[in-house]
C-alpha positions in Angstrom: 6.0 -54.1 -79.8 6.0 -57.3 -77.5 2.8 -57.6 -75.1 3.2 -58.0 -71.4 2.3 -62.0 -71.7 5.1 -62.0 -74.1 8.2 -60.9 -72.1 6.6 -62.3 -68.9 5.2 -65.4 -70.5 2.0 -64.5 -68.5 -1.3 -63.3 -69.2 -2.8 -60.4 -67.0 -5.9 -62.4 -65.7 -9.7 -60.7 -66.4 -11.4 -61.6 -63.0 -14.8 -60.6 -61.3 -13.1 -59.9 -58.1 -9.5 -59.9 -56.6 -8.1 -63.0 -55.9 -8.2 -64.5 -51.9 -4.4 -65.0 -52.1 -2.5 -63.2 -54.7 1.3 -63.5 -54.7 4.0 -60.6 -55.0 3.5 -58.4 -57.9 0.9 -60.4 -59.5 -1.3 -58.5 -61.9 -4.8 -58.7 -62.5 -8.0 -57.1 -64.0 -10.8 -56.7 -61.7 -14.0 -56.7 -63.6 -16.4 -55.9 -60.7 -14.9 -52.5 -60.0 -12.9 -51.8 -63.7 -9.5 -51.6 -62.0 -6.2 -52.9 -63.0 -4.4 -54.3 -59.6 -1.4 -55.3 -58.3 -0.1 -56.8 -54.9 2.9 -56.9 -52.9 3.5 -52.9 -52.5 4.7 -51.8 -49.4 2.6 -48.9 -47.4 4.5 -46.8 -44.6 6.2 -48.2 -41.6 4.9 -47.9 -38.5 5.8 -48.8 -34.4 3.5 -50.4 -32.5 3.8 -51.5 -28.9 4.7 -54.9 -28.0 4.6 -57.2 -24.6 7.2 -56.2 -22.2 9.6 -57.8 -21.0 10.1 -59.3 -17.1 13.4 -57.0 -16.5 14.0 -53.8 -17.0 17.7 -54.0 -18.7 19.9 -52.9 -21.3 22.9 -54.9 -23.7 21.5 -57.9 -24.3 22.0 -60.5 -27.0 19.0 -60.4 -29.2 18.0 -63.1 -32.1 14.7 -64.3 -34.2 11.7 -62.7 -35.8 8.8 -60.5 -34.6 6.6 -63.3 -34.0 9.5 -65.8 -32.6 12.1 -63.3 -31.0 14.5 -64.2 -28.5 16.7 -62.2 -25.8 19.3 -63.1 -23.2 22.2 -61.3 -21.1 22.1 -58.2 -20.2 22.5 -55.4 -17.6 22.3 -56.0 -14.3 24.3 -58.7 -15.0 22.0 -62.1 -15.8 21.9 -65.1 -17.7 18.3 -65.1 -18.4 16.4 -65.4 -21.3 13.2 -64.5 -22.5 10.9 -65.5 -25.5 8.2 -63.7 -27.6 5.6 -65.4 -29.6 4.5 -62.3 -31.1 2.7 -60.5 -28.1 4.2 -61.3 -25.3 7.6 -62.4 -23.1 8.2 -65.6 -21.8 11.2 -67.7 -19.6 13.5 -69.7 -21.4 16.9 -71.5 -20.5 19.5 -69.7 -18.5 22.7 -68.9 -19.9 25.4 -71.0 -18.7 27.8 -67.6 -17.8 25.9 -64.1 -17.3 26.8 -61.6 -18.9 25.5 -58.2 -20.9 26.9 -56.1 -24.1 27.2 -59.6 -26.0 26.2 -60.5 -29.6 23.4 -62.9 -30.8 22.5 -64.4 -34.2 20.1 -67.3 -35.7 16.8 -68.1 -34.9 14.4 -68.2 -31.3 15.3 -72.4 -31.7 19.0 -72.3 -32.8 20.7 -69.2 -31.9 24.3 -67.7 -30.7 25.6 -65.7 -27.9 28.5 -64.6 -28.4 31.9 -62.6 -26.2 30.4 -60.1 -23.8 31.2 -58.2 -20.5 31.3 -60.1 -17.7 33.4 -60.6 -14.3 36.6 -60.6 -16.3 35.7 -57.6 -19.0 35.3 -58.9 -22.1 34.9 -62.9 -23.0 35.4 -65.2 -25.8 32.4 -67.3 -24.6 30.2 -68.7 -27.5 27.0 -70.4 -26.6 24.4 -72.0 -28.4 20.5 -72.0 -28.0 18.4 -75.1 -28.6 14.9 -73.7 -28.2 15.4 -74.9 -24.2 19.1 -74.9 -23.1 22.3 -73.1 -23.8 25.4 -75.6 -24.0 28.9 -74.3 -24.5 30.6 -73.7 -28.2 34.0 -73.3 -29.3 35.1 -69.9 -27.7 36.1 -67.3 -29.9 39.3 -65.5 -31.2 39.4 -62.2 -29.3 37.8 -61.2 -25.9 35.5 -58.3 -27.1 32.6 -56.8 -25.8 30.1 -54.3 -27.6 30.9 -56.5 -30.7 28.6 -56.2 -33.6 26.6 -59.9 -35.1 24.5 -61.6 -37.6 23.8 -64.4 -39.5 23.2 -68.2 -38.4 23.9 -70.6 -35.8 26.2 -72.1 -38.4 27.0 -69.3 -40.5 27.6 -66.4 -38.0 29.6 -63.2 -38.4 31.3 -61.6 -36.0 33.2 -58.0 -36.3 34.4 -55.1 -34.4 33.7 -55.0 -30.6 36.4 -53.4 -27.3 38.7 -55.4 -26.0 39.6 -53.7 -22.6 38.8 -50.8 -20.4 39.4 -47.4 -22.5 40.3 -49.2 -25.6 39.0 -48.4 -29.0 36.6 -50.1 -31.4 38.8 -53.0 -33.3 39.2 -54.0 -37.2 38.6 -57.1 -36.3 35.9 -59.6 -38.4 35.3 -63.5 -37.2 33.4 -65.8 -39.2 31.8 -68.7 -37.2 30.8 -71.8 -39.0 28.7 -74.0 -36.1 31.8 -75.4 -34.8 34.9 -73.2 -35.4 36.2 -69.9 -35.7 38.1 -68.6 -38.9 39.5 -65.4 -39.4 37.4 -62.7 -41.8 38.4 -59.4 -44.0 39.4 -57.1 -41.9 37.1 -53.6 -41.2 38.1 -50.0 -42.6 38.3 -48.6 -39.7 37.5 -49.4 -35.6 34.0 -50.7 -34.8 31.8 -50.8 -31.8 28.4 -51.1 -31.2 27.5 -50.6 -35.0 24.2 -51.9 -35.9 24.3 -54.9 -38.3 22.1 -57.0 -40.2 22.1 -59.7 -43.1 24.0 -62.9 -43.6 27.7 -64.5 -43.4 28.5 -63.5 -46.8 26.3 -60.4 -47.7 26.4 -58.2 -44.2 25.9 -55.2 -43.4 27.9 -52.7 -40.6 26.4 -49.4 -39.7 26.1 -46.3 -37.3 29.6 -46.3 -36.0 31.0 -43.5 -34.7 32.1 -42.6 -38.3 29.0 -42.9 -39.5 30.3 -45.4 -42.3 27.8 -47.7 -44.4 29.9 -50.9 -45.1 29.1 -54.0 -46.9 30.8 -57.8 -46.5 30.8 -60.1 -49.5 32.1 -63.1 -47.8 35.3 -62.0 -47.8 36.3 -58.1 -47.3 34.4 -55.3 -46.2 33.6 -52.4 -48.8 32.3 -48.5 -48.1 29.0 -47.9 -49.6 29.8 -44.0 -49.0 25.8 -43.5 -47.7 25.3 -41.3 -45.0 22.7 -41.7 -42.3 20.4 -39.3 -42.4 20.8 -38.7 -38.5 23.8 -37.3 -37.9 24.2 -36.5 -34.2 27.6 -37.5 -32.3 26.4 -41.6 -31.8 25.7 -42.3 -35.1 23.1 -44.8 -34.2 25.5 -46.3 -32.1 23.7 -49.1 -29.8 20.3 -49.0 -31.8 18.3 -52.0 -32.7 18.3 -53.6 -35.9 16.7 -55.5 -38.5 17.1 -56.7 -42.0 18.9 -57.6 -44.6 22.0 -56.5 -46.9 19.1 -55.1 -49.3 16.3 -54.0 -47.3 17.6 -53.7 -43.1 16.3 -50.8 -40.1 18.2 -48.8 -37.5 16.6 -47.3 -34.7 17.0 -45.8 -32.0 20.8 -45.2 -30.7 23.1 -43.5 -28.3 25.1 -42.0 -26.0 22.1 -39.8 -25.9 19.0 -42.0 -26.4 16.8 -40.9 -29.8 13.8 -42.4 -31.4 15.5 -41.6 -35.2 14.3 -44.4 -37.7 16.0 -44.9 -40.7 15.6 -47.7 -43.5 18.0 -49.0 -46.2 17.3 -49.8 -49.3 20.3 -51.0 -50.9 21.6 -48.1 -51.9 20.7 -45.6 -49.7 19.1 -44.5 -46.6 15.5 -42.4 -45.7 13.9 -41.5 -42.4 11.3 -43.8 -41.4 8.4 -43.5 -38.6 9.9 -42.4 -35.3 9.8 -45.0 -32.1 7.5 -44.3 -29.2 10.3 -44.4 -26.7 13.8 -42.9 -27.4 16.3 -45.5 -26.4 19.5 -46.7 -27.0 21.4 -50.1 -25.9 18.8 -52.5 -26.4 19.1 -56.1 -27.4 22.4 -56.5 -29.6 21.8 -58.5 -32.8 19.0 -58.1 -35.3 15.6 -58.9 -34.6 12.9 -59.7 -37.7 13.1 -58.2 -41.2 13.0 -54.9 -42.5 8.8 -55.0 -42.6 8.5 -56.6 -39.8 10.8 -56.4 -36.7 11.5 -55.4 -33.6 13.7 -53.2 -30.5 13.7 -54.2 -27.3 14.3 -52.6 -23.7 17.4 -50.8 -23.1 17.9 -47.4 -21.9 16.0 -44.1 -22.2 17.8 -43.4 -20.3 16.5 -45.0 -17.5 16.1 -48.6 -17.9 13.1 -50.1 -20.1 11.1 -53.2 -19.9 9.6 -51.7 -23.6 9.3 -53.7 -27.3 7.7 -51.8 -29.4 7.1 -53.7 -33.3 8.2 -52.2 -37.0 5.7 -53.7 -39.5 5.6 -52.2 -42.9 2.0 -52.9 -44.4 2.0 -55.0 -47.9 -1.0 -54.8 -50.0 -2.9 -54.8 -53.4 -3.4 -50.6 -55.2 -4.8 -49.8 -58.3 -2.6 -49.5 -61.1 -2.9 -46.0 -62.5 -1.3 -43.9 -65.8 -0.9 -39.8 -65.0 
């Protein structure tokens, strides 16, 4: 039978005590206390409280990471934006046209807002974030608001989203490549407000009002046929997200504000620790990773100046036979 250095092409290292900085499943021997060890596994998730933000307001665009987050638009009607360094809110550039129920993507230095309600309904307007300023981008293909984003600043996806008063979700997906629009595969079914997470070419769409679980390859959309496990009339419509097409949060959610958690894992979905505030309609477009992310404001239902923090703990266990 082959040893462990033999299929890894790594021996299991005999130390006195655990190593200062050990990688993601590396394996060791600790002599000092006659364990075997490994780190990188994950503990439970838990919400924490973050800095507020300067406004109380709901459907905004929302972009970045837990430690360099970024949020702009929403209701009342504004054009501001605000950025987080990890612990608390600060001013940034104004958007060039206010507006609220828009969709962001990229990074706190190079991010997107995109369509949106403003005077007019719904818009095409695409902007781009520098770190500073917004400057206008090509617009895009439909006017939509309440659309669903992710991805980069030049590699965005676009998809679902209501075109006019009283008018259903739409089938709709736009790929955005930094410059120009191109048309993508389109959805199953009508989409709004769904929360989504993960790149250009390996998305995720989820919480509709259907309650579907759909993947995008790039190309087309597919049904993962994996149900929420919260399955009230929203599904997690509106609720703040994180992640990726592998490992991605939902939380939170409306009409009908909740503090329902729920991670994905690939395949399929579990409950997760429950938010401090229930809330719904906070900032539109994922925010951070699946262990470490973030919601912000929105409604609960009155309006909430509120970011509470998802951090799921990674650390070194014993290794153990029963």
């Amino acid at each position: 039978m082959a040893g462990y250095n033999t299929i890894r092409g790594l021996r299991v290292k005999y130390l006195s005590a655990d190593p200062a900085n050990p990688e993601d499943g590396q394996v060791w021997y600790n002599a000092g206390t006659g364990n075997l060890r490994v780190d990188g596994i994950q503990g439970a998730g838990a919400w924490s409280s973050g800095g507020a933000t300067s406004a109380a307001r709901y459907g905004m665009g929302g972009a970045g990471t837990q430690t360099a987050g970024l949020v702009f638009g929403g209701s009342p009607t504004t054009a501001s934006t605000e950025e987080y360094n990890g612990s608390s809110w600060t001013g940034g550039g104004n958007l060039n046209y206010a507006r609220f129920s828009l969709a962001g993507a990229g990074t706190q230095t190079s991010a997107l807002a995109m369509t949106g309600r403003g005077p007019s309904w719904s818009t095409t307007l695409t902007e781009k974030y520098d770190g500073s300023s917004w400057t206008n981008s090509t617009a895009s293909p439909t006017a939509l608001n309440q659309t669903t984003s992710t991805g980069a600043q030049t590699a965005a996806l676009l998809w679902g989203g209501v075109p006019s008063p009283g008018a259903s979700g739409t089938t709709g997906t736009s790929e955005f490549d930094g410059s120009s629009w191109s048309s993508g595969g389109a959805l199953p079914s009508n989409q709004e407000s769904s929360g989504g997470f993960g790149t250009q070419t390996a998305a995720m769409s989820a919480g509709n009002k259907n309650g579907t679980t759909l993947f995008y390859n790039g190309s087309s959309w597919s049904d993962q046929s994996a149900s929420l496990p919260y399955s009230g009339p929203s599904y997690y419509r509106y609720g703040g997200t994180m992640g990726t097409q592998t490992a991605g949060v939902i939380a939170g959610g409306g009409p009908g504000s909740t503090t329902t958690t729920s991670a994905w894992n690939g395949t399929s979905w579990g409950s997760n620790a429950s938010l401090a505030t229930a809330r719904n309609d906070g900032a539109y477009g994922p925010i951070g990773s699946a262990t470490a992310g973030m919601v912000v404001s929105g409604a609960t239902p009155s309006l909430t100046t509120a970011t509470e923090e998802f951090t799921v703990p990674v650390g070194t266990v014993n290794i153990t036979t029963g």
